[in-house]
Structures are given as structure tokens and as C-alpha cells.
MIZASE-436587 format. One record per residue (C-alpha): x, y, z. Coordinates in steps of 0.02 Angstrom, whole numbers, plus 50000, padded with zeros to 5 digits. Each point is the difference from the previous one (the first is absolute). Layout:
N
NODE      X      Y      Z
NODE      X      Y      Z
...
This chain:
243
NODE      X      Y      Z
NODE  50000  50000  50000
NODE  50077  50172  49972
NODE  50025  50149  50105
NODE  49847  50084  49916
NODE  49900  49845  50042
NODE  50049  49982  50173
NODE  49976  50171  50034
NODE  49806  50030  49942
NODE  49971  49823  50079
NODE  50066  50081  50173
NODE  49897  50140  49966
NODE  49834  49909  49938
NODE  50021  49906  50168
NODE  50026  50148  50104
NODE  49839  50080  49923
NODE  49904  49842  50042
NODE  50048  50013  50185
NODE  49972  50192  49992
NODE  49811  49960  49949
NODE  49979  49843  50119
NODE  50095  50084  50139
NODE  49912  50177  49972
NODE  49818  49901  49998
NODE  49956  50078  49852
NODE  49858  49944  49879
NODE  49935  50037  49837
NODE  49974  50201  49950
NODE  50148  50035  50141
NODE  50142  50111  49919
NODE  50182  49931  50003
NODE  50135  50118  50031
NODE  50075  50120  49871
NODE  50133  49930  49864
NODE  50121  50124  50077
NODE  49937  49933  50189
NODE  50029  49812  49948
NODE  50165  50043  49939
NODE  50068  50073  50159
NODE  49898  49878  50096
NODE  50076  49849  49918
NODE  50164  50090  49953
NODE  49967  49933  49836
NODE  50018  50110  49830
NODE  49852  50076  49892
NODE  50016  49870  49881
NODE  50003  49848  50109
NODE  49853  50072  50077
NODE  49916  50025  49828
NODE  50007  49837  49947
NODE  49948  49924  50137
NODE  49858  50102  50008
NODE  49963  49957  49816
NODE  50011  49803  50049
NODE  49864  50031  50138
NODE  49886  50101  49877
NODE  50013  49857  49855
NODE  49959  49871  50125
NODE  49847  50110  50051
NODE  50038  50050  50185
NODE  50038  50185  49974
NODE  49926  50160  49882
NODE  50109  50123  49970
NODE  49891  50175  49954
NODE  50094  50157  49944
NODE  49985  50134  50171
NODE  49942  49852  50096
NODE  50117  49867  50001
NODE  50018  49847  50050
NODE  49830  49901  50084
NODE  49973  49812  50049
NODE  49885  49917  49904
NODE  49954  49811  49967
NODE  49963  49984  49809
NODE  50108  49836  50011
NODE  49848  49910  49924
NODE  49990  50083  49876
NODE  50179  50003  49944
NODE  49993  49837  49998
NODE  49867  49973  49892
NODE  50055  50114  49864
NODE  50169  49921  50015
NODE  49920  49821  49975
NODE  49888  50056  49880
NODE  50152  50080  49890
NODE  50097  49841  50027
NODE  49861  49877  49921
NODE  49939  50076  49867
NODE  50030  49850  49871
NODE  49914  49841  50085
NODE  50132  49844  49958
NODE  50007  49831  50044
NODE  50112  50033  50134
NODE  49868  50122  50056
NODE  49861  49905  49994
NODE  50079  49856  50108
NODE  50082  50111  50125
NODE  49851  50080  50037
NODE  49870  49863  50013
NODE  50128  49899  50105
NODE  49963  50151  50112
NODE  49828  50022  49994
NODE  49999  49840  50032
NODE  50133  49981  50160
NODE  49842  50142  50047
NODE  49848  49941  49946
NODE  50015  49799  50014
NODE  50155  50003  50136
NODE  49891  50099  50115
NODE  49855  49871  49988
NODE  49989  49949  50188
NODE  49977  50207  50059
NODE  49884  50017  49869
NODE  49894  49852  50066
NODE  50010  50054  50167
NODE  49959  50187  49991
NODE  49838  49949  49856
NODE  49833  50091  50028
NODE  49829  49966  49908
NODE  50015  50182  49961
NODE  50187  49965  49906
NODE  49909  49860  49892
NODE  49862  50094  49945
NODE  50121  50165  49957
NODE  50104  49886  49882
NODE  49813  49926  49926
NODE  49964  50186  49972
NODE  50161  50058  49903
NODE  50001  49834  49902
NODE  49828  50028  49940
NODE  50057  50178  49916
NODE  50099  49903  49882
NODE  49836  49943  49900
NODE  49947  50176  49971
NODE  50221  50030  49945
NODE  50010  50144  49855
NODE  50166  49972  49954
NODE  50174  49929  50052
NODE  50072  50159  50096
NODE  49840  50009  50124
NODE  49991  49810  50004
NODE  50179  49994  50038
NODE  49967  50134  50158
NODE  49866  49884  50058
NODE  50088  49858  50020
NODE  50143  50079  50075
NODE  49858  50068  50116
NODE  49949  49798  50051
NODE  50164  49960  50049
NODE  50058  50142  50087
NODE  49821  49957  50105
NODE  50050  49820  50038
NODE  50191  50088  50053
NODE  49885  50112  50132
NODE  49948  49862  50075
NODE  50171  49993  50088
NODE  49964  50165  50067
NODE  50191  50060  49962
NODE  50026  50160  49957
NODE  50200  49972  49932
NODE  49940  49865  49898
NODE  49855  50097  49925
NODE  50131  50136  49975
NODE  50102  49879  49923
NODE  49883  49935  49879
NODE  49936  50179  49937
NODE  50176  50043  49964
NODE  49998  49856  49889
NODE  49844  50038  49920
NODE  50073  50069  49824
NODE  50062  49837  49960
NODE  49892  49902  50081
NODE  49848  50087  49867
NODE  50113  49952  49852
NODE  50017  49819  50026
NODE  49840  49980  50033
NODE  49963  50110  49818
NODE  50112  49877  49912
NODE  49931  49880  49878
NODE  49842  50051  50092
NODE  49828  50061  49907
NODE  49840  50036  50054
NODE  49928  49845  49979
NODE  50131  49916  50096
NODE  49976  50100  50156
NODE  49791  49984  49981
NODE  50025  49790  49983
NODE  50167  49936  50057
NODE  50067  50120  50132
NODE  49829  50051  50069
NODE  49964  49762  50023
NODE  50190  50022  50089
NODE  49953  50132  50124
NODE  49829  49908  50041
NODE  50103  49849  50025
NODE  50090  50084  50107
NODE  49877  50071  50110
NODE  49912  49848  50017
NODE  50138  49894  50069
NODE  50013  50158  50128
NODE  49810  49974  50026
NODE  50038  49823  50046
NODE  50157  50015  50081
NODE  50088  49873  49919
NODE  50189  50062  49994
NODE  50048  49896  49867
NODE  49878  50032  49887
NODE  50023  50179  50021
NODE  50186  49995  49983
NODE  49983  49888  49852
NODE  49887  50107  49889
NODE  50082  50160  50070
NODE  50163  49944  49921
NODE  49917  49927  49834
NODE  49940  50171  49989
NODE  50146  50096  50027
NODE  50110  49902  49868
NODE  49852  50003  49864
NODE  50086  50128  49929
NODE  50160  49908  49978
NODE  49946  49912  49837
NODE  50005  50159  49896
NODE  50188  49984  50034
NODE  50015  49812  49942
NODE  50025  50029  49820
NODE  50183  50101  50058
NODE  50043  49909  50157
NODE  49970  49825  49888
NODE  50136  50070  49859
NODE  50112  50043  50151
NODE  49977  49878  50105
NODE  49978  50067  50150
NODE  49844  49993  50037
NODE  49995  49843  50095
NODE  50119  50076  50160
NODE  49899  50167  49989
NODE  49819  49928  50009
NODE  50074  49866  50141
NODE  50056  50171  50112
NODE  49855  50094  49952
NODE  49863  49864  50047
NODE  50078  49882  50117
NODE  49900  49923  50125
NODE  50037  50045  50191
């Protein structure tokens, strides 16, 4: 690490303490540039940049006459970095994240079973049930996002839920791809009811088993590629194996 490095590191810790230490909170002011320099005996420069590192990660705004404030836009930072990151959905993609949705969705079976309410069952009836009356792919796309962010609630977890809104841009375009509008009134809407049902019933398996099928449907649109490279075998084994 070099000098520079080490030095707005120091500094970006220092700041950290400052606002733990100081018990201040979002909309408090941080010192001056020229106060943070002296404080830290650090130069204008160091301070600058680490100042710009805790803006781009969302923590600080920087107004002209103002200054520095705390803020918490972390969230949505991330998002728009995620979102710039995926914009192309590849194979790679598409296992990665379904391999995830599924370590959350199927993985987290047993709290899901245990926290279930008549009143979760009939809210995922409800949202499934829009899909007959779909328009086209972009609004059926936000409704079944919609169904399984519901079924994630049932955790009551707010850092998952946070987790899986951030990585709601790609989430929407796999489930766009080699999708139509017919598809999501037939096929995905008979998935989700499957779904729902083995909740209904509380049988585990079943609903682990159909929530899985569902979640790698989308995996044939890749088999004409993954079958000329290969590879497809060792991605759809990660991407759908069973717990």
C-alpha cells in the first residue's frame, strides 16, 4: 500500500471515530476541511480524498457553503452500483444469481415455515392472481419480483429485504429473458401456485422442490450456448443443487 493510501486510510478511520465518538447522526455537520486537517494533522488533499471515498460510498454530502453532512444513502449506492455492473444478463449471471436467490429463498425454508401466517398465504394468492390480467413483460416482470420479495418478508429481515431490493435490476432481467407474456400468464403463474400450495400444506419438500424448479426454469434459454461450451452441466449442478 503506498504512503497516499495509508494516509487517507488513517484519516477515513479517524473520521469514523470522530462521528461514532462525537454521537453524531444523519443531517449533523462534520468539521471544516481546514478543521479536519489540523485536527488529524493530515494535508488538504488527504483529507479530500477521503472525504470523496465517504461521499461515493453514500455516507457524506458535500454542499457548496454548507459542507460536509452525514447521511445514509448507502442503499442506494449500492443499487446503482449493482445495477451498472449487470447490465448484460450472462450465463454466469444467471447462475450466480439464482444460486443466491436460492441459498435465500429455498435455504431459508425452515424460518419461513415457522414464522407462516394464513394472512402470508393469501397475500402471495393475491399477487399471483395479477399475473392473469399481465399487459406486458416489464409490468409482469415487476409482479413477480413483487411475489417473491413477499415470500422473503415472511422472514421479517430487514438486511435481507435490503439485500434483495438492491438486487432487483438484475433480478427483473432474468426473469425478462426468453420470457413472453404468455409464459408468465401459463407457466410461471402454475409455478407460483405450486408454490403457494405446498406453503398452504406445509410440506417442506414440496415447497423447496417446486421453488427450485421454478427458479432454474429460466436456465433452458441458456442451453443452446452452455451445450456448445460445455459447461453447462457444472453451472446448472451449482445453481440448482439440492440442500
Amino acid at each position: 500500500m503506498s504512503e497516499r493510501a495509508s494516509a487517507v486510510d488513517a484519516v477515513l478511520l479517524q473520521i469514523r471515530g470522530l462521528i461514532a465518538g462525537g454521537g453524531l447522526k444523519v443531517g449533523d455537520s462534520l468539521p471544516t476541511e481546514r478543521e479536519l486537517c489540523a485536527q488529524f494533522n493530515a494535508s488538504r488533499n488527504t483529507v479530500r480524498e477521503a472525504m470523496r471515498i465517504l461521499k461515493a460510498y453514500g455516507l457524506v454530502e458535500v454542499r457548496p457553503k454548507v459542507g460536509a453532512t452525514i447521511t445514509d444513502n448507502r442503499m442506494s449506492r449500492a443499487f446503482e452500483l449493482f445495477s451498472f455492473n449487470t447490465m448484460e444478463i450472462s450465463r454466469k449471471t444467471f447462475s450466480d444469481v439464482q444460486a443466491f436467490r436460492d441459498l435465500l429463498e429455498v435455504g431459508s425454508a425452515e424460518q419461513i415455515f415457522e414464522r407462516l401466517a394464513a394472512s402470508d398465504i393469501y397475500d402471495l394468492h393475491q399477487i399471483n392472481r395479477r399475473l392473469a390480467d399481465i399487459h406486458d413483460i416489464e409490468e409482469a416482470s415487476e409482479v413477480d419480483f413483487s411475489l417473491h420479495l413477499r415470500l422473503i418478508s415472511i422472514l421479517n429481515n430487514d438486511a435481507i429485504l435490503d439485500v434483495y431490493k438492491v438486487m432487483k435490476p438484475v433480478i427483473l432481467r432474468i426473469m425478462r429473458t426468453g420470457k413472453t407474456r404468455r409464459t408468465f400468464k401459463t407457466e410461471t403463474y402454475r409455478e407460483h401456485e405450486g408454490v403457494i400450495e405446498a406453503l398452504a400444506a406445509r410440506d417442506r419438500i414440496a415447497f423447496q422442490y417446486r421453488l427450485r424448479s421454478h427458479l432454474m426454469t429460466g436456465f433452458k434459454h441458456f442451453n443452446e450456448d452452455l451445450e456448445q461450451s460445455g459447461d453447462g452441466g457444472k453451472i446448472a449442478e451449482r445453481a440448482g443443487a439440492s440442500p
